[in-house]
C-alpha positions in Angstrom: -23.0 15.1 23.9 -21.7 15.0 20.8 -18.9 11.9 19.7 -15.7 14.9 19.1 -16.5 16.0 22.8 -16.5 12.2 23.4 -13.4 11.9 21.9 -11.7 13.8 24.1 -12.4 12.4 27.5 -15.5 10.6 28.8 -17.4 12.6 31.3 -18.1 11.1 34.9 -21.7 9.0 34.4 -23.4 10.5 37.6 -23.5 7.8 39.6 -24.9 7.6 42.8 -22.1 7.5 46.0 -23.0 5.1 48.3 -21.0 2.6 50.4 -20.1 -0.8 49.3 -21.2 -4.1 50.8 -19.6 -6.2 48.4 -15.8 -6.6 48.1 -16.0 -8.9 45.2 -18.1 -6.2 43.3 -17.9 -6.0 39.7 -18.3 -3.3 37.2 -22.1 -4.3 36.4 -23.0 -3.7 40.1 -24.5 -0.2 40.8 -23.4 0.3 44.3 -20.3 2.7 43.8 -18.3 4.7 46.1 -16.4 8.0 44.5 -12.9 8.2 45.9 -12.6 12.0 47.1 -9.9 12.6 45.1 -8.7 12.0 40.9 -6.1 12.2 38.9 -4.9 14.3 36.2 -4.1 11.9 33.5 -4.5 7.9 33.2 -0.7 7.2 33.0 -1.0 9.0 36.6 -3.2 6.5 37.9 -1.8 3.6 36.5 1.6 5.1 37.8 0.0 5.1 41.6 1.0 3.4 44.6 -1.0 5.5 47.3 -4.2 3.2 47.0 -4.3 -0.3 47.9 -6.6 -2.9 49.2 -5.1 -2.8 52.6 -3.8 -0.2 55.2 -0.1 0.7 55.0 2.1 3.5 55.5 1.4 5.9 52.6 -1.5 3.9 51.4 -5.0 4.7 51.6 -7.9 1.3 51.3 -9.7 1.1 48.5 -12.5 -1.0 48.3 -14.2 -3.3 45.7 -17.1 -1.0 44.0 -16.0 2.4 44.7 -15.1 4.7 41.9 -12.1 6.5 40.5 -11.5 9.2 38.5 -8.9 9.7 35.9 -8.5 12.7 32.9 -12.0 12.7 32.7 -12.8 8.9 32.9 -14.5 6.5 35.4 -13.1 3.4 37.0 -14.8 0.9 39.1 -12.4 -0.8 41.4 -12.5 -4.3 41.3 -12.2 -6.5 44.1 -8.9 -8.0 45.0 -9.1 -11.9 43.9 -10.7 -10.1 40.0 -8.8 -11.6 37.1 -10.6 -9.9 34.4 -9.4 -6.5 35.4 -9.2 -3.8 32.1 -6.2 -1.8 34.0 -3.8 -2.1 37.1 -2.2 0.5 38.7 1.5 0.4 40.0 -0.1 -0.4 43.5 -1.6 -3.4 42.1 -5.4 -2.1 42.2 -7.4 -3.5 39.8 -9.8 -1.5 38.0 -12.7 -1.8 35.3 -13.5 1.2 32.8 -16.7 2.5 33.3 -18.7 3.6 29.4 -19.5 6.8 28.5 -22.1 7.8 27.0 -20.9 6.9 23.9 -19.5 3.4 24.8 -15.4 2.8 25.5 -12.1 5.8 24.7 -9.0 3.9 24.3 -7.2 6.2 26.4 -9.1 5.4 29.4 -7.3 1.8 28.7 -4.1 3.4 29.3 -3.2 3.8 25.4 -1.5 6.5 24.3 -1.6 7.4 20.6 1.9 8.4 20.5 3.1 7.0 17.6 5.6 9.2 15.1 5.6 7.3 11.6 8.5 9.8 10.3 11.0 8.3 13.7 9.5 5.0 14.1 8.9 5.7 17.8 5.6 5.5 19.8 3.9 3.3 22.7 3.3 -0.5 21.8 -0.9 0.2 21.9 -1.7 -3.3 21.5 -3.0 -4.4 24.8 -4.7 -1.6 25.9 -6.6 -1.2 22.5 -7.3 -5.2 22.8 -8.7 -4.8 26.4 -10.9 -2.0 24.9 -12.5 -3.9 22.6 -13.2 -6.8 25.0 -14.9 -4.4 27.3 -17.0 -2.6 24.5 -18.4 -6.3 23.2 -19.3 -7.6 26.4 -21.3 -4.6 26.6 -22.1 -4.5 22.9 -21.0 -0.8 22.7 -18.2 1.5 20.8 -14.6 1.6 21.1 -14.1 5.7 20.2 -10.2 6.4 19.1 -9.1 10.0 19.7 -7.9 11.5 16.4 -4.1 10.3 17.0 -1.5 7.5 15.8 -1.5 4.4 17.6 1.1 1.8 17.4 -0.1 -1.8 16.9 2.1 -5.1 17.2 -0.2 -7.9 17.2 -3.7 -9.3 16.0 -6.4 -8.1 16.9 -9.3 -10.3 17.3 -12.8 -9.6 16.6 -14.2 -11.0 18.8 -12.9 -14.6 20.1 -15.4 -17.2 21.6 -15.9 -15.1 24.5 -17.2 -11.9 23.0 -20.0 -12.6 20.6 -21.8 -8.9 20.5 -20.5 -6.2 17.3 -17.3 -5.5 17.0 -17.7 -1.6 16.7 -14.5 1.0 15.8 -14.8 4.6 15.8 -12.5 7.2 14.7 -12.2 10.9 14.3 -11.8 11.0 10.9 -9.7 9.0 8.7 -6.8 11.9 8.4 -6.5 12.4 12.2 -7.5 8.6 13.5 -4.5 6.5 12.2 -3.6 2.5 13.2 -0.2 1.6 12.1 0.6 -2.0 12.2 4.3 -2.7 13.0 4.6 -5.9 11.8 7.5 -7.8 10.0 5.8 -11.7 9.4 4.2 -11.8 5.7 0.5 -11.7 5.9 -0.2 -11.5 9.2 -3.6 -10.4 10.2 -4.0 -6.6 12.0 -7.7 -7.5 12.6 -8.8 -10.9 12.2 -12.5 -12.6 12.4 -14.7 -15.6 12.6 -16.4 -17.8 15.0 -19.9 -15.7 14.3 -18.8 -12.4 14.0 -21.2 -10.7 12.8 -22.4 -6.5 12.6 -18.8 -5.3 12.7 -18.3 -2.0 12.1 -15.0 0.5 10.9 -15.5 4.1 11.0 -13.7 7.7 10.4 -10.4 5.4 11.3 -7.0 4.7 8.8 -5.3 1.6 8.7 -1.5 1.3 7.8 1.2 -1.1 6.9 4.5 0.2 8.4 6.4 -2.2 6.1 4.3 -1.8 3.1 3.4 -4.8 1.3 4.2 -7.1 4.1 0.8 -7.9 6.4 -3.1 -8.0 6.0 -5.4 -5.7 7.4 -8.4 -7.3 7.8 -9.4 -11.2 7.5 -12.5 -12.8 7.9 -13.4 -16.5 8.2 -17.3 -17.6 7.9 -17.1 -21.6 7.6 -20.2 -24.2 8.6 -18.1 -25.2 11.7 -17.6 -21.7 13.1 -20.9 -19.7 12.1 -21.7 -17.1 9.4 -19.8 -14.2 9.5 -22.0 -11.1 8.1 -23.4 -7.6 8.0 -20.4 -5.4 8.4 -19.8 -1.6 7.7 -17.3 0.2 6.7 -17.7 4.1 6.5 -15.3 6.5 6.2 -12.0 3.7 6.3 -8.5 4.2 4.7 -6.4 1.0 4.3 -2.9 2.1 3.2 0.1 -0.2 1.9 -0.8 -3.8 2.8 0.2 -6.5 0.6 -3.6 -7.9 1.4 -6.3 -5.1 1.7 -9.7 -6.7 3.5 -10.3 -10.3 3.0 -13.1 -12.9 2.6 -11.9 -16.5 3.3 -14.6 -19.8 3.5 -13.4 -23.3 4.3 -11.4 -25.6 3.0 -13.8 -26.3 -0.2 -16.8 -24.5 -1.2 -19.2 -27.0 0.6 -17.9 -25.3 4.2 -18.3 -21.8 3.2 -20.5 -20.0 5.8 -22.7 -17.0 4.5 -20.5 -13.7 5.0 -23.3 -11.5 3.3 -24.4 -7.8 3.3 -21.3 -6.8 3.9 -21.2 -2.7 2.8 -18.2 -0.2 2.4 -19.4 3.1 1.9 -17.1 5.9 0.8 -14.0 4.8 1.9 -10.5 3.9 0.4 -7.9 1.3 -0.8 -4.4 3.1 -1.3 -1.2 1.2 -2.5 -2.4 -2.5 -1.5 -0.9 -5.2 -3.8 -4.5 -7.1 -3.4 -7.0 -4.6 -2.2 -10.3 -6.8 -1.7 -10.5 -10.5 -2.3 -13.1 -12.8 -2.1 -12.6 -16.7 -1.1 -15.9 -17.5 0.0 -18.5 -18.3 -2.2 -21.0 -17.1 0.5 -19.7 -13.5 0.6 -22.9 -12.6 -2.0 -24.5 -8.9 -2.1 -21.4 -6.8 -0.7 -22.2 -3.1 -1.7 -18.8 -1.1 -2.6 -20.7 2.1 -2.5 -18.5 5.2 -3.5 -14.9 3.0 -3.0 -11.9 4.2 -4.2 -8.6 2.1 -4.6 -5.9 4.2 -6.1 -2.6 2.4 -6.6 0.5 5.2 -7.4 3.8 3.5 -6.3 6.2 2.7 -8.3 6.5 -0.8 -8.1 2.9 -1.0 -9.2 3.7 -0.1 -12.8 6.1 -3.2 -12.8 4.2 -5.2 -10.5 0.4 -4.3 -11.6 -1.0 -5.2 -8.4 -5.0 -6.3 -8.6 -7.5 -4.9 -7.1 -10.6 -7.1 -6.4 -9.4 -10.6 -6.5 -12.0 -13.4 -6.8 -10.3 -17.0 -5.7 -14.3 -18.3 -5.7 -17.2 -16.7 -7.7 -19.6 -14.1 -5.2 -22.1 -11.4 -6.0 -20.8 -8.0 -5.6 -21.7 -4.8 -6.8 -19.4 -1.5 -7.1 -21.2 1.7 -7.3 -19.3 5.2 -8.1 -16.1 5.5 -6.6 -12.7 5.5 -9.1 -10.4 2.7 -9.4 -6.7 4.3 -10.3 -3.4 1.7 -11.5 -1.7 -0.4 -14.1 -3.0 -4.3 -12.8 -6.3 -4.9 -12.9 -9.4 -3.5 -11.7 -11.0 -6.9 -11.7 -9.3 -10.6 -11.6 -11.1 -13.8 -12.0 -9.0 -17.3 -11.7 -11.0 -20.3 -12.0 -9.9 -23.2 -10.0 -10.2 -27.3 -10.9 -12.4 -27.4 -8.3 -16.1 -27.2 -9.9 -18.8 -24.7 -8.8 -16.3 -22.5 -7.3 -17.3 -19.7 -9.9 -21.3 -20.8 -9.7 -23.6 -19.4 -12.9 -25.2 -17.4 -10.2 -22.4 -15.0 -9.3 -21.9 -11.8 -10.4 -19.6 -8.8 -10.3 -21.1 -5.7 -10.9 -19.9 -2.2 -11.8 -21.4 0.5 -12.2 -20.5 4.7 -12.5 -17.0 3.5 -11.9 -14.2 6.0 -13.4 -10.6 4.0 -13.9 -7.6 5.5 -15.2 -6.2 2.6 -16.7 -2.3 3.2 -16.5 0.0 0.7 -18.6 -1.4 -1.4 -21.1 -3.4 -3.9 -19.4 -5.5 -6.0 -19.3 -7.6 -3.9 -17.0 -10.6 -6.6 -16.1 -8.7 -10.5 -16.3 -9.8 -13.8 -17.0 -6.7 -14.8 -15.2 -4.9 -17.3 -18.0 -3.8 -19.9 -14.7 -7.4 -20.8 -15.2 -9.0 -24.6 -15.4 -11.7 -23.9 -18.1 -13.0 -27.7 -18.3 -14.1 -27.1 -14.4 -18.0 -26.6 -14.1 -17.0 -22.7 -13.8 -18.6 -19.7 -15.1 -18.6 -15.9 -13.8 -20.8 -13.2 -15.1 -19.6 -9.3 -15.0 -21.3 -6.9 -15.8 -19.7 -3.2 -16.2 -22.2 -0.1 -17.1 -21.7 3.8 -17.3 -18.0 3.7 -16.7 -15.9 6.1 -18.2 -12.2 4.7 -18.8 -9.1 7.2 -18.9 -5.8 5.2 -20.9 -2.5 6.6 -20.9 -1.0 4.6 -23.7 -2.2 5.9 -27.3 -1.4 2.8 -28.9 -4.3 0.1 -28.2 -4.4 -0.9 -24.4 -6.0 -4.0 -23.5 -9.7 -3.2 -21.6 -10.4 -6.9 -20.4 -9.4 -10.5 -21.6 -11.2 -13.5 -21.4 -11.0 -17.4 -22.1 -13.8 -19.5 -22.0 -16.8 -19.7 -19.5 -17.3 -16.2 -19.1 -20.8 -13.9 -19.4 -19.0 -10.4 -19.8 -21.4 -7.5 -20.3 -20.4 -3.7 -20.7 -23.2 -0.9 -21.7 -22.3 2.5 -21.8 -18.5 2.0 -21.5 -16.7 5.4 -22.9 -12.8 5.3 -22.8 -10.2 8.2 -24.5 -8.5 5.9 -26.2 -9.3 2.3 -28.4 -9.3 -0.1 -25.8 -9.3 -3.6 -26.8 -11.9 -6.7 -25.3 -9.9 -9.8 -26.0 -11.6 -13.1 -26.4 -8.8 -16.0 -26.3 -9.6 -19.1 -28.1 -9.0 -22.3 -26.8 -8.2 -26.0 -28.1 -9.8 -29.5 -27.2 -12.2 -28.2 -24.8 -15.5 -28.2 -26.6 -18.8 -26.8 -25.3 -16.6 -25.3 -21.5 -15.2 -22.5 -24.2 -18.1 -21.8 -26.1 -20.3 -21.5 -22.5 -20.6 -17.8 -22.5 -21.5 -14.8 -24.6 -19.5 -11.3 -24.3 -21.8 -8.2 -24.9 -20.8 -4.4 -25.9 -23.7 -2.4 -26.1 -23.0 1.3 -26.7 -19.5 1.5 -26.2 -17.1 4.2 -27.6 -13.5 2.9 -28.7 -14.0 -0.1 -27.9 -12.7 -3.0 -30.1 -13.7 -6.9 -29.6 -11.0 -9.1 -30.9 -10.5 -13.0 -30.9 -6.9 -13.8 -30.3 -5.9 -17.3 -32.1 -2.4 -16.6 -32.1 -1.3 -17.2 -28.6 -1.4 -20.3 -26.2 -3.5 -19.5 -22.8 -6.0 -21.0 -20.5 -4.2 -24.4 -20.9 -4.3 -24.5 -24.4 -1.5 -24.9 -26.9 -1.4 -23.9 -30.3 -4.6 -23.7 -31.4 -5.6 -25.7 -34.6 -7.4 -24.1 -37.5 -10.0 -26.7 -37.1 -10.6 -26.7 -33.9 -11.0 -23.3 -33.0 -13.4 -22.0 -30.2 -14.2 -18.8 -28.8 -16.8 -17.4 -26.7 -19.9 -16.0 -28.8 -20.0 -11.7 -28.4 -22.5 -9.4 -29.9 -21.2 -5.9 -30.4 -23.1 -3.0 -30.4 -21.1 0.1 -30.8 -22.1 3.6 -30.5 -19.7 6.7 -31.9 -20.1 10.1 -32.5 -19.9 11.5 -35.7 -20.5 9.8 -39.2 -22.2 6.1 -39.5 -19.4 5.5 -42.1 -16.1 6.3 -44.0 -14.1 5.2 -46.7 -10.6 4.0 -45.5 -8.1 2.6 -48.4 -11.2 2.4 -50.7 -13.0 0.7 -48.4 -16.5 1.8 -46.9 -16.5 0.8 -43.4 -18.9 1.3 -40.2 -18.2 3.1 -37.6 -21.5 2.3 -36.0 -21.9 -0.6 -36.7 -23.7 -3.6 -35.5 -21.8 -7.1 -35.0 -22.3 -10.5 -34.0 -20.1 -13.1 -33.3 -21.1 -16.4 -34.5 -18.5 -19.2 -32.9 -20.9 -22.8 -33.8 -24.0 -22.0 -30.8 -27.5 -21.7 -32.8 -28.7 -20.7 -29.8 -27.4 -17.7 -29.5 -26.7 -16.7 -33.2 -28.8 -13.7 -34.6 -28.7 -13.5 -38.6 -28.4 -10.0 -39.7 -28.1 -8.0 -42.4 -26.0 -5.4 -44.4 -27.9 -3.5 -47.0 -26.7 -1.0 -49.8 -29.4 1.4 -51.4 -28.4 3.3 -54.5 -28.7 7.1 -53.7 -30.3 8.1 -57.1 -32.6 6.9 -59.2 -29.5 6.1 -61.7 -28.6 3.5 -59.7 -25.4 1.3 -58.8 -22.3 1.9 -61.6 -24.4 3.9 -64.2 -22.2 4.8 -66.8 -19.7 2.1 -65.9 -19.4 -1.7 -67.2 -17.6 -2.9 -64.8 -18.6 -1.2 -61.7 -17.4 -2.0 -58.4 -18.2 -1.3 -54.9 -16.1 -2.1 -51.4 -17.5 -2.4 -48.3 -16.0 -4.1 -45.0 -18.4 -6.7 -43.3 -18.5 -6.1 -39.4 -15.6 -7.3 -37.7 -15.8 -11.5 -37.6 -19.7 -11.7 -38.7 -19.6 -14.8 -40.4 -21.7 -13.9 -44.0 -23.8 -16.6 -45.4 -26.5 -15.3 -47.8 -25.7 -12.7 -51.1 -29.2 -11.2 -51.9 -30.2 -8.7 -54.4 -33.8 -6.9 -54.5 -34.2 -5.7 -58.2 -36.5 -2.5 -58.9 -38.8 -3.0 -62.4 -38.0 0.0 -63.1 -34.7 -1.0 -64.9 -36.0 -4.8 -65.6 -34.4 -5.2 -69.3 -30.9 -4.4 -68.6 -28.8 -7.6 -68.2 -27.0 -7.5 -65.2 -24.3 -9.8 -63.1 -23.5 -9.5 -60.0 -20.5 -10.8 -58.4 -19.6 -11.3 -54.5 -15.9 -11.3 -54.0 -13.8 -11.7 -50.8 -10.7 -9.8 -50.4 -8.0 -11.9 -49.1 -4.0 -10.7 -48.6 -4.7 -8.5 -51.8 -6.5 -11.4 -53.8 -10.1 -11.0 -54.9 -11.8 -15.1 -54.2 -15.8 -14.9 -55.8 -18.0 -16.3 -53.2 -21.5 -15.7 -54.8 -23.0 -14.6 -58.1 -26.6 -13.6 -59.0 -27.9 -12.6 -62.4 -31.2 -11.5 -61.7 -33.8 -12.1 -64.6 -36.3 -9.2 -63.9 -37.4 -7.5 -61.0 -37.7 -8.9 -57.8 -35.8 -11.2 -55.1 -32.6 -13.0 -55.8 -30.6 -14.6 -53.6 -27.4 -17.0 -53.3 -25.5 -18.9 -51.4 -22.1 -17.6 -50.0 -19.7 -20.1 -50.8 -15.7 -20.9 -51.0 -13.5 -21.3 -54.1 -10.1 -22.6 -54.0 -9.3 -21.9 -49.7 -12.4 -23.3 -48.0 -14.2 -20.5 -46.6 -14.8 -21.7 -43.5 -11.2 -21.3 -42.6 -11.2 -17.6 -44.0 -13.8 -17.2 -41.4 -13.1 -19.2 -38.5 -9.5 -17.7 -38.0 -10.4 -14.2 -38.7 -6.6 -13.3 -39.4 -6.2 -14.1 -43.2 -9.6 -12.3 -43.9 -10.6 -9.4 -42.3 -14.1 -8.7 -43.7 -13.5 -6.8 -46.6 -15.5 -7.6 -49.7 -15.8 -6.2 -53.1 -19.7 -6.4 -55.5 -19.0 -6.1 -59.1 -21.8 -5.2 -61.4 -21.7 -6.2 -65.0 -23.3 -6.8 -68.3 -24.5 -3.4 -68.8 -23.6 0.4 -68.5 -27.0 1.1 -66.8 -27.0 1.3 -63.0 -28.9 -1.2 -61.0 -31.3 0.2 -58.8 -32.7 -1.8 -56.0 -31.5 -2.9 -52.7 -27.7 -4.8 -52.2 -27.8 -7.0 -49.6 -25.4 -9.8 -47.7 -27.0 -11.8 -44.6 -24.4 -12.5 -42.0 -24.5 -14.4 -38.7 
């Protein structure tokens, strides 16, 4: 039998008939009696009167152990003094639900999936679905839901201290299988978990807020008093309009987190949640978010820009395919003042993720409440993602202050997109313990913001800058280069970000090669040449390799920085004959250590003038940069 026939009523299990010799017998017995005759539907038998435990006028005796029948489903009659009981009827016999084959139906429990969301009217199914799940994990089988809308009005607990097997849910499908939680009390929990409660399982089944942004769907607690709580599934779920989605809570601090682990989604759906997913617990490592959607389209999201993962403590997660659709974040980090909540060993990871990134941003958030001198860092790492903006001006992609290892390869987005990398004041080494990566990115821009106070700095002093170290490796299609305002200026280009870590600095190099044999400014005395450094590469060595060729011309060489409109000579070389020349890059009147720290006044473009001679000079141009 397949679950859809299952669905729709539980056959009769074939038991043997035979007479009781127990009144106190109890649904695990196998001595069972069938009582001739059933009834059409459960709210029929819980309605009857004509069966009782004793003799009376217009009352038949029933007996602990015998059997009923009801729409299709199996009841064992308890015995009289029972207190455990999963249904009553009106004539006060008590009866357990017998399984099907494919565990528990909620109906035989007397609910009645009634509920009309366009009136607001339907059966309170609380209780009934409650007593069903009771039953299915003492047995450590299925509670199947009918594709229908049930009416829910309290927490549902899974499981409490006296049901410790999995906590399974089975729908329909999640269009026909709908939960709607009628609930007015701010984050209240629709399903809540701990004390070990572990292996439970969602399927085919939608969950709703019938105030939207009011409750919480799911919560679980794993703490070192009350157990781990682990290994759950979710297939096929829809949580619609909570204010909290599914959450993962720990202790008090992170040394009473309990492991919530392996926890997998697969193909299902956040929709219009103000938090969809957040994670408390430092514990809750190596959740797979396989093919998960959250799509935010109200209104109040555009003003509100509700996240949708929410880390409170670091974890290790990874989100694979799926699209994530709104104006907050797709990603928001906070770090705490408590240290190791964010340990160097968590990770969130993304990868074949399509956003449409609606607003301006930012998108993935370093959230600016953070405590950066806290022994915090996070590492994120977002690959093959395709990024749709709907602002044409410059929308922020991510921001970031210090303590962060950010990593995106393969990022493509319509639009520019900006990484922001915020420098911060007076905390030494905690902002420069990082390093942002873009490796093959299209329209993406990396930018240091010194302008603006965040992560608990003030205004930032020129001399005390710090910013987390990036390397940027962009990738574009079309032409390696173009001239803009007179200016030759990558568009592939390689950069590195250079912010006072040796460890991490890579010296590279820009080189210029004449195209002819006539060399640089033939025919010209002066001759100039204007090329913009990659964005913030901090340059440190002017070098020239001179061909023999042309060794008796007299040449200079000059190495200017362009500043506001100003031309400020930084190096000069007047190379002798052929061979290798090389000087230092130094400052004139403003030191050049502030040109290059602040990144505002200067913005990497440079002018080489060649003098001395009307012959070109042929050999390579070259300026080393960090």
């Amino acid at each position: 039998m397949d679950r859809r026939q299952f669905l729709t009523a539980a056959p009769a299990l074939g038991l043997a008939t035979s007479t009781p010799t127990d009144q106190d017998a109890s649904p695990r017995d196998t001595i069972t009696k069938t009582i001739p005759s059933g009834f059409a539907t459960v709210s029929a038998c819980l309605a009857d009167t004509t069966l009782g435990y004793s003799d009376g006028v217009g009352t038949t005796q029933i007996h602990g152990g015998e059997t009923v029948h009801a729409q299709g489903f199996r009841y064992q009659v308890a015995a009289s003094t029972a207190s455990d009981e999963h249904i009553r009827t009106a004539g006060g016999v008590k009866l357990y639900v017998l399984p099907g084959d494919g565990g528990f139906n909620v109906l035989a429990f007397g609910a009645a999936g009634d509920y009309n969301n366009f009136t607001g009217i339907g059966t309170d199914d609380t209780l009934p679905i409650q007593t069903a799940f009771k039953a299915a994990m003492t047995l450590g089988l299925p509670v199947h839901l009918p594709g229908r809308q049930y009416r829910v009005t309290d927490t549902i607990s899974m499981p409490d201290a006296n049901y410790k097997l999995a906590f399974k849910l089975i729908g329909e499908s999640g269009n026909s299988t709908r939960i709607w939680f009628d609930n007015v009390v701010t984050q209240k929990n629709m399903f809540f978990g701990d004390l070990s409660a572990n292996y439970v399982h969602f399927e085919d089944i939608e969950i709703l807020d019938k105030t939207p942004g009011t409750s919480r769907a799911i919560q679980f607690v794993g703490t070192t008093s009350g157990g781990p709580a682990w290994k759950h599934f979710f297939k096929g779920v829809r949580v619609v309009g909570f204010r909290e989605g599914v959450r993962f809570d720990g202790g008090a601090t992170i040394v009473t987190d309990a492991y919530q682990s392996e926890v997998m989604f697969l193909h299902s759906k956040f929709r219009n949640c103000r938090k969809s997913l957040i994670y408390n617990n430092i514990q809750a490592v190596n959740h797979q978010l396989i093919g998960l959607d959250i799509e935010n389209d109200d209104a109040a999201d555009a003003t509100e820009k509700w996240p949708m993962i929410v880390f409170d403590r670091g974890t290790f997660i990874n989100h694979v395919g799926g699209s994530v659709i709104g104006y907050g974040p797709y990603v928001s980090f906070t770090y705490p003042a408590v240290g190791g909540a964010f340990q160097v060993t968590g990770q969130f990871a993304s990868r074949g993720v399509r956003m449409e990134a609606r607003g301006d941003g930012p998108f993935i958030d370093h959230n600016t409440a953070s405590v950066l001198a806290a022994s915090n860092a996070f590492r994120l790492h977002f690959e093959d993602m395709g990024v749709m903006g709907s602002r044409s001006k410059a929308p922020v992609l991510a921001r970031f202050g210090g303590r962060v290892y950010a990593r995106f390869d393969n990022v493509h987005t319509n639009v520019p997109m900006d990484v922001l990398a915020y420098m911060t004041a007076n905390l030494g080494a905690n902002s420069e313990n990082g390093k942002i990566e873009l490796n093959r990115c299209r329209s993406l821009n990396y930018k240091r913001v010194a302008d603006q106070a965040a992560y608990g700095s003030g205004a930032v002093p020129a001399s005390d800058r710090r910013a987390i170290p990036a390397e940027i490796s962009m990738q574009q299609e079309g032409v390696a280069g173009a001239v803009i305002d007179g200016y030759y200026q990558l568009t592939a280009d390689r950069k590195t970000i250079y912010s006072g870590n040796w460890q991490v600095a890579e010296l590279k190099t820009l080189t210029w090669a004449p195209n002819d044999d006539s060399g640089f400014g033939s025919g010209s005395d002066p001759a100039a040449l204007k090329v913009v450094l990659p964005h913030y590469a901090r340059p440190c060595k002017f070098r020239l390799l001179r061909n023999r060729v042309n060794a008796a011309p007299t040449f200079v060489l000059d190495l200017f920085f362009v500043v506001a409109g100003k031309d400020i000579l930084v190096a000069t070389i007047a190379p002798t004959d052929g061979g290798h020349f090389e000087a230092d890059v130094r400052g004139a009147l403003k030191p050049l250590a502030s040109w290059i720290a602040d990144g505002l006044d200067w913005d990497g473009k440079m002018k080489i003038v060649k003098s001395g001679s009307r012959d070109g000079f042929v050999g390579l141009i070259m300026i080393d940069y960090m």
